[in-house]
Residue, then its C-alpha position, 0 to 999 in steps of 0.5 A: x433850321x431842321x426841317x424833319x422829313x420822311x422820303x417815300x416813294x409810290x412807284x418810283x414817283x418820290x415825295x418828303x412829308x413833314x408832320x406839321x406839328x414838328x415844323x419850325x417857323x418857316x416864313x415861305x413854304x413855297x421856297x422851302x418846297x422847292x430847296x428840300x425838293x432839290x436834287x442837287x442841294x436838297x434831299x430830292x423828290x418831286x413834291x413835298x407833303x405837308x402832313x396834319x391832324x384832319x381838324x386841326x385844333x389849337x392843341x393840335x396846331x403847334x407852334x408852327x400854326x401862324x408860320x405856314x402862310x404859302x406865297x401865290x403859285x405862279x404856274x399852277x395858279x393855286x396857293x395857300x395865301x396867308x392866314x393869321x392864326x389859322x393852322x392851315x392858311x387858305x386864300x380863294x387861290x388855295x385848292x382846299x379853299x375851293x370848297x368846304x370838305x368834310x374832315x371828320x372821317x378822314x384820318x390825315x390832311x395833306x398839302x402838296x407843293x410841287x418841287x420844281x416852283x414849290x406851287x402847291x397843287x390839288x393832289x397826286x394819286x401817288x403822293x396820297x398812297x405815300x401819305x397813307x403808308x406813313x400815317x399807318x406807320x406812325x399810328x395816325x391811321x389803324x387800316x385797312x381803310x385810310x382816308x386823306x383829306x387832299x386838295x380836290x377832297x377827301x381820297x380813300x384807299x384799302x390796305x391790301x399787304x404790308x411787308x416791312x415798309x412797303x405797303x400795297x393799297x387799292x385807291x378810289x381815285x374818284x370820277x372823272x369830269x369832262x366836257x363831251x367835246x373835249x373827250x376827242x379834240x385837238x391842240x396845236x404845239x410846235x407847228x403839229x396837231x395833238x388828238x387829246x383828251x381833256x378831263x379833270x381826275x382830282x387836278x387837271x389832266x390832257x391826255x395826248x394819244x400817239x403811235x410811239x414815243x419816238x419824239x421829243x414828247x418832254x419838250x411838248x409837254x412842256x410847251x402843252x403844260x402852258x398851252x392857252x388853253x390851260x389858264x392854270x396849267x395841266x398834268x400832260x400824259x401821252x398814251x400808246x394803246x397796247x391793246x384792248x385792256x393795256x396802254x403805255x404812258x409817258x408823263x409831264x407833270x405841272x409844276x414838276x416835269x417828267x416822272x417815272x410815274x403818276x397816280x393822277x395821270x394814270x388815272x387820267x390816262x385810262x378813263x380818256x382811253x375808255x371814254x374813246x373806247x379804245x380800251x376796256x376796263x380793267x387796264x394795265x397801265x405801263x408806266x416807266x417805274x412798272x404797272x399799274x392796274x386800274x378798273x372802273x366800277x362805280x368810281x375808278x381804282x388803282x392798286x399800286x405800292x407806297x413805300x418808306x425809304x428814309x427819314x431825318x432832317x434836312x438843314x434849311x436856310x432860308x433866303 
């Protein structure tokens, strides 16, 4: 079957969104997350968007409606369980069964299912940027203010520029939450201590401070993604402070691995930063794929880039 897709990318952290009208009966999106997402025999990113109307109604659902049940996650611990005839399936595991959201603001809804174990997941700062330029694009939002119904709630962010198919937005990432004895704190890994930082920007964040990157921090990431201590995993960063208004950020990602950059974990990494008082707001955050600027007023900000890089349909066989 065809699966249409649309690939964008926010700071080189790449993401396929479909519009869920147009999707075939797919009896498991879970697995078609993880084959569309595929590098090597897919069309490659780190997660897939599943794009709809903010309310969806019957003349809204299309008909896919009764065919977009998500089996459990086993990393993230979240899911979009069954549902019959129900346009956005939800079970009590689903991030957006957490709690009741309003909709009717909002210009498009989103689900986020991640590439490496099609887990679908709360949100990414990155990804909803990317769903922003492609709702402008298609009409679906007239700007300059874009609101997107994600996972952790709705998400709002202001058209700055547009040039061709990238688009430049500042993002209300939100406030962070947090325990006071977990802004500094320790996890063990591999025999060592981790001076971190815990928090929760949208999905939850562990923010490790080091001196330098000189270490096989991957293989940690991996090994603190799963840490006990995490019962549903976390988004792991790991923080260089620059200076007074700068860091440098390398980050693994739950359910995905490493990426040139995150929205999310950007975020993150800032407000662990200044609740330790190592920094000021603004902040330069530098990633892999080029800065990002955050600020933190009466909620957190990040200016950063979405762009549109290509379009069709990729030839799914389901298993």
């Amino acid at each position: 079957m065809n699966i249409p897709f649309t690939k964008a990318h926010g700071a080189r952290n790449d993401f396929l969104l479909t519009w869920q009208p147009d999707l075939p009966a797919v009896s498991n999106l879970n697995q078609l997350a993880i084959a569309i997402c595929d590098r090597n025999t897919g069309i490659g990113a780190d997660g897939w968007l599943l794009c709809s109307y903010p309310d969806p109604t019957p003349s809204h659902a299309g008909a896919a409606a009764t065919n977009l049940a998500a089996t459990p996650s086993h990393s993230a611990g979240r899911s979009a369980g069954a549902a019959a005839q129900q346009p956005w399936p939800q079970s009590a595991h689903s991030p957006l069964a957490a709690a009741p959201h309003p909709t009717a603001a909002c210009d498009i809804r989103i689900r986020l299912f991640n590439a490496a174990d099609g887990g679908e997941v709360e949100m990414s700062g990155n990804g909803t940027r990317c769903a922003a330029a492609w709702a402008l694009s298609r009409n679906l939002a007239q700007g300059p203010e874009v609101k997107i119904l994600t996972g952790a709630g709705p998400k709002s962010m202001t058209l700055l520029d547009h040039q061709g198919h990238l688009y430049n937005f500042r993002m209300n990432m939100g406030l962070p939450t947090y325990e006071p004895n977990e802004v500094e704190t320790t996890i063990d890994a591999d025999g060592k201590h981790f001076n971190c930082t815990i928090l929760n920007v949208g999905n939850p964040q562990c923010a490790v401070f080091v001196d330098h990157f000189d270490f096989d921090w991957p293989h940690i990431g991996a090994l603190l993604e799963r840490h006990p201590r995490f019962p549903k995993r976390s988004n792991i960063s790991f923080v260089k402070r620059i200076d007074n208004s700068t860091i440098d950020v390398r980050f693994f990602e739950r359910g995905v691995g490493v990426t040139n950059s995150s929205g999310t974990g950007s975020t993150g990494a800032m407000a662990a930063s200044v609740l330790r008082k190592l920094v000021q707001s603004p902040t330069a955050v530098n990633t892999p794929a080029g800065t990002l600027q955050l600020s933190w007023e009466d909620s957190i900000y990040l200016v950063g880039p979405a762009e549109l890089t290509a379009e069709g349909n990729f030839f799914y066989q389901s298993t």
